[in-house]
C-alpha positions in Angstrom: 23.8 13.8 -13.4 21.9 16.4 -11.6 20.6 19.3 -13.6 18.9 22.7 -12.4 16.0 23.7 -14.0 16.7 25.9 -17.0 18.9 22.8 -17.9 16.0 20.3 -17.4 13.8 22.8 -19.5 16.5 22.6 -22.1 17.0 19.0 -22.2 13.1 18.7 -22.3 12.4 20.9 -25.4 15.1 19.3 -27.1 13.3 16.4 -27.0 15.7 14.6 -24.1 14.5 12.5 -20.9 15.1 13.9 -17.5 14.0 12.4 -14.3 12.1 14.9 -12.2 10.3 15.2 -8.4 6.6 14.9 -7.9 5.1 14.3 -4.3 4.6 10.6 -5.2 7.7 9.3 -7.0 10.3 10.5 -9.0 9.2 10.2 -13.0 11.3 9.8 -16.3 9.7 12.6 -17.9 9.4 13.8 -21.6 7.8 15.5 -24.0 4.1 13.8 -24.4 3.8 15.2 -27.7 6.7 14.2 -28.9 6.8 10.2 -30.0 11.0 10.4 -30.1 11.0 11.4 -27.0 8.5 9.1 -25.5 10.4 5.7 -27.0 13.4 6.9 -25.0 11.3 6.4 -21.7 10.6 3.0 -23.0 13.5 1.9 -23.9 15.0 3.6 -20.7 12.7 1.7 -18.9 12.9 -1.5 -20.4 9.4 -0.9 -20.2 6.9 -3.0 -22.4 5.0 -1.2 -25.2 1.9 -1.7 -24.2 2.3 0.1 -20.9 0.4 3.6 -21.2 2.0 6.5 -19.5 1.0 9.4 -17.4 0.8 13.1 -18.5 1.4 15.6 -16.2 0.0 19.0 -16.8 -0.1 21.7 -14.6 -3.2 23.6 -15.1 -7.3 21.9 -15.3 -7.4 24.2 -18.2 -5.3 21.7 -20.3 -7.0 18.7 -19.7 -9.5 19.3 -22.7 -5.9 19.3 -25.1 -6.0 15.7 -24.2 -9.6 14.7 -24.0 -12.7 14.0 -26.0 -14.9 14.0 -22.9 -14.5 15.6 -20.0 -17.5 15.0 -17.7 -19.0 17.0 -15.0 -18.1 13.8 -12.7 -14.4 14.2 -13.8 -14.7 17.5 -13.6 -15.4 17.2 -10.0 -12.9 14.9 -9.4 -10.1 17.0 -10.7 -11.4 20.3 -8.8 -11.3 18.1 -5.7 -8.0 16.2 -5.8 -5.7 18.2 -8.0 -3.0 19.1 -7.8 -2.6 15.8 -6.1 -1.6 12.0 -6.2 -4.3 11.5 -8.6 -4.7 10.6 -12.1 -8.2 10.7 -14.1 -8.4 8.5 -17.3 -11.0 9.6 -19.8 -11.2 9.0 -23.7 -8.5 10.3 -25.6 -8.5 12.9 -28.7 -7.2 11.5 -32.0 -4.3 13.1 -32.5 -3.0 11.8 -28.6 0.3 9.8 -29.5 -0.2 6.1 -29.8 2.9 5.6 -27.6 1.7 7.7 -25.1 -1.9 6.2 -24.6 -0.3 2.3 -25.7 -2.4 2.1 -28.6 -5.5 2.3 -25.9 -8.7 4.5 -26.8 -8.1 6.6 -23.1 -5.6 9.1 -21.6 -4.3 9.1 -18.4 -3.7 13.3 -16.5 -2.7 14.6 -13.7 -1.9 18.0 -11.8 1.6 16.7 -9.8 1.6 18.3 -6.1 5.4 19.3 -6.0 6.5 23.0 -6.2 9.4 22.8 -8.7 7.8 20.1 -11.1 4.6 23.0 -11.4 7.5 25.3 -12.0 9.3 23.7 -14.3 5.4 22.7 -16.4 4.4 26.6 -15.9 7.9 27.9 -17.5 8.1 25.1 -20.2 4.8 25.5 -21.6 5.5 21.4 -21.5 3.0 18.4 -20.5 5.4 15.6 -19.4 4.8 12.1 -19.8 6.6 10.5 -16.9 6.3 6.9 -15.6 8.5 6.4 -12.5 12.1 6.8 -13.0 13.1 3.5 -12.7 13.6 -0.3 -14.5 10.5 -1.6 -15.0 9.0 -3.9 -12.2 11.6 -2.5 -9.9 11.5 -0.2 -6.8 10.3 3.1 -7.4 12.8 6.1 -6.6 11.6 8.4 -4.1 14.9 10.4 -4.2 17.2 11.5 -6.7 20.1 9.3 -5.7 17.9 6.3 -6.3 17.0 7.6 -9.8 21.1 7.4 -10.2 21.0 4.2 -8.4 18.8 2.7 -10.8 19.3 4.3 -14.3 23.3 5.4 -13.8 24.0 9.0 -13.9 23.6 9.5 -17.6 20.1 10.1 -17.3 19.8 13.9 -16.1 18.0 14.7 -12.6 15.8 17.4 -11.5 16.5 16.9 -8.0 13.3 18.3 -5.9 14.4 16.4 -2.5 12.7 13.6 -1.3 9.2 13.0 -2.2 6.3 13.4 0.7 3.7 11.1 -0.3 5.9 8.1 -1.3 3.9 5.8 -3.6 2.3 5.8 -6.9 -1.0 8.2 -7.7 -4.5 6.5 -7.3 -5.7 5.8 -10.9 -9.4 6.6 -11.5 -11.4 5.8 -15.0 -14.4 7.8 -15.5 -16.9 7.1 -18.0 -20.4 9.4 -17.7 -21.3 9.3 -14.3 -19.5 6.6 -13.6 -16.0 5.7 -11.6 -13.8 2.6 -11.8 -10.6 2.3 -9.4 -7.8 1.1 -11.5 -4.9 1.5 -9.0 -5.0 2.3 -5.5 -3.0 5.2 -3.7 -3.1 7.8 -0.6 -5.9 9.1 -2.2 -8.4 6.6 -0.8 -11.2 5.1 -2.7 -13.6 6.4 0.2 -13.0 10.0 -0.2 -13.6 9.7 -4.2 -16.8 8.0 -3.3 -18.3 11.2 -0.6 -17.0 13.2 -3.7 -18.4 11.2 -6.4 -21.9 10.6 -4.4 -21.8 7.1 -5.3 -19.2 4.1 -5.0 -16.9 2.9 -7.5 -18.0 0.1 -10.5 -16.6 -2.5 -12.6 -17.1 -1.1 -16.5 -17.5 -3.8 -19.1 -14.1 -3.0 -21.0 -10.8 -3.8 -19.2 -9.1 -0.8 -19.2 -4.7 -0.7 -19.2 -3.3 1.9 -16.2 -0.1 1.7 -15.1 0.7 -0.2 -12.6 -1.3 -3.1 -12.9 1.1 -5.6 -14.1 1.6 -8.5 -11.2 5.2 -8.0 -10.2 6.0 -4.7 -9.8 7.3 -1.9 -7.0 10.3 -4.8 -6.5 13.3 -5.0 -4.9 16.2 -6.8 -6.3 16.4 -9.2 -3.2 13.8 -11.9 -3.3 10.6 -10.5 0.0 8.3 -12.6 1.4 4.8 -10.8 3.0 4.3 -12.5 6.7 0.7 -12.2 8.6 2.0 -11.6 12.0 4.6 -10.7 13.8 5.4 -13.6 15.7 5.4 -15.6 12.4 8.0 -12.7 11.0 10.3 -13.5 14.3 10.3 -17.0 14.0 11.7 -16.9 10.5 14.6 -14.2 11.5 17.9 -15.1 10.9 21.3 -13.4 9.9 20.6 -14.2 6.0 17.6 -12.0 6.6 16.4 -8.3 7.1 12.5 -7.5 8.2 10.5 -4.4 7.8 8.0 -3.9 10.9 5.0 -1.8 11.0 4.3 -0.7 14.4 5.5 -2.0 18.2 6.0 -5.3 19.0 8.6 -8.5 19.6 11.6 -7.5 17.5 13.4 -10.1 15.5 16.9 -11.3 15.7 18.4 -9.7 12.6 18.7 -6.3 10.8 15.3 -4.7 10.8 14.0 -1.6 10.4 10.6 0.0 12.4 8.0 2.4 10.8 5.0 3.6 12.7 1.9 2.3 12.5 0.6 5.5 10.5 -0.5 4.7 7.1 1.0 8.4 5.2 4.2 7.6 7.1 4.6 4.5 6.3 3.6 4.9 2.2 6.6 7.8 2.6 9.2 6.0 4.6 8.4 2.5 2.3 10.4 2.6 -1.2 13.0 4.2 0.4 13.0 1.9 3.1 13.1 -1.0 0.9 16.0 0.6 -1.0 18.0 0.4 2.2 17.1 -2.8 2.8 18.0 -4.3 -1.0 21.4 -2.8 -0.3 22.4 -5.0 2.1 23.0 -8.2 0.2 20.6 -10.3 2.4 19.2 -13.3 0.8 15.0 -12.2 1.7 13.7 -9.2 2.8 10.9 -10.1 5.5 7.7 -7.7 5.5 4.8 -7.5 8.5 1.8 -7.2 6.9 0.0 -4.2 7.8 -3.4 -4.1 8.7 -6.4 -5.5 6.9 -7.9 -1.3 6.7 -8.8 0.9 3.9 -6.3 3.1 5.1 -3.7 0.3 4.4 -5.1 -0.7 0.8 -2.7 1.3 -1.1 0.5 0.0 0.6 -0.7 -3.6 0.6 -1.1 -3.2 -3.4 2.2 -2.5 -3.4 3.7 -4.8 -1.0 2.1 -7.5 -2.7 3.2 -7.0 -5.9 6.4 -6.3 -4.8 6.3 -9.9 -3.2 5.1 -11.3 -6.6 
């Protein structure tokens, strides 16, 4: 159901789920301080347990509620990219639900970029917890119909319009003066080096960010990742449908053309692919786009989604 936002407040102090906008995906947001409300993402989900979650606050002020460091590396990092598609990891504060933070020592924040998700954090007094608002391992939404494609209209929906960026944020770790990429996104691992002063490493302890499980960002219909394009056209027929990036030979079956533009195409994609799963074709057929930093981002998720 679609909710305004005094309702979403409501349902969101009451300890309740609602699905809100943020410039990368829609989220199924609650509560991160309160564990009741954070099992109902889960279950929701069908998400496993051991799966930390994003908070979303909406001020850099708030970011020492959550942490036990707060370097002047992250520091910088959070000046810089907030509010943005970018979440900073640092070591978490005891009393940080175990839920939240999947029994893992760190905490995962960031400042969304989308006018009525700041509003509704500002005039809650809330920090949300909110994973994307869908199954796990499936498509994300990027509108709110997909949310009530995907989780049935029981689940209440801030609806915010369709979101600009289009994919997930880029997950950073920082530990001293140090930066590990744990997922890539639009905010490119180039521009957090010129801010950082130094390129990214490898620390010794794994450390769990969403997003990193091997399928995931998947459609229900089975999708195949092909090199080229004349490799995509020769495998065309009427059982399949083909997303293209860029000009070029087109196949002989439904397909569907986004420029070769790397924002536009990490907007257009999800729902893209949400078009495509609705058509009941038996593979989805995806161009590969190309091998550029730009591109890293959407060939995370292409490949997973291909997993």
């Amino acid at each position: 159901m679609i909710v305004d936002l005094n309702t979403a407040i409501a349902k969101l102090k009451a300890g309740q789920v609602v699905a809100i906008p943020t410039e990368t995906v829609y989220g199924l947001a609650a509560d991160a301080r309160n564990d009741d409300a954070l099992r109902q993402i889960y279950v929701i989900k069908e998400r496993p347990a051991n799966n930390p979650l994003i908070v979303h606050i909406d001020n850099i002020s708030r970011v020492t509620d959550w942490v036990s460091e707060f370097p002047p590396l992250a520091q910088k990092l959070a000046k810089t990219f907030w509010p943005g598609p970018f979440t900073l990891v640092l070591p978490a504060k005891p009393h940080v639900s175990s839920i939240l933070r999947a029994n893992q020592p760190t905490v995962a924040l960031r400042i969304p970029n989308h006018p009525l998700t700041l509003q509704l954090l500002q005039l809650s007094g809330l920090a949300l917890a909110a994973p994307s608002a869908n199954k796990f391992t499936q498509l994300s939404p990027t509108t709110a119909m997909h949310v009530q494609a995907g989780l049935g209209d029981e689940v209440p929906v801030l609806d915010g319009g369709a979101c600009q960026v289009g994919i997930e944020s880029t997950i950073v770790a920082v530990q001293g003066d140090d930066w590990q990429l744990l997922r890539p996104g639009m905010t490119s691992a180039a521009s957090i080096a010129t801010v950082a002063g130094k390129p990214a490493v490898s620390f010794n302890q794994a450390i769990k960010a969403p997003g990193q499980h091997t399928l995931h960002y998947s459609p229900r219909t089975r999708m195949q990742l092909i090199p080229s394009r004349d490799a995509l056209v020769a495998l065309a027929n009427d059982s399949t449908a083909a997303l293209l990036i860029g000009e070029g030979t087109l196949p002989d079956c439904v397909h569907f053309q986004l420029n070769k533009h790397a924002p536009d195409v990490a907007q257009q994609l999800y729902s893209t692919l949400h078009q495509m799963d609705a058509l009941g074709k038996q593979l989805i057929l995806v161009e590969v786009p190309p091998d550029a930093p730009e591109w890293a981002a959407i060939l995370d998720r292409m490949t997973r989604a291909a997993s």
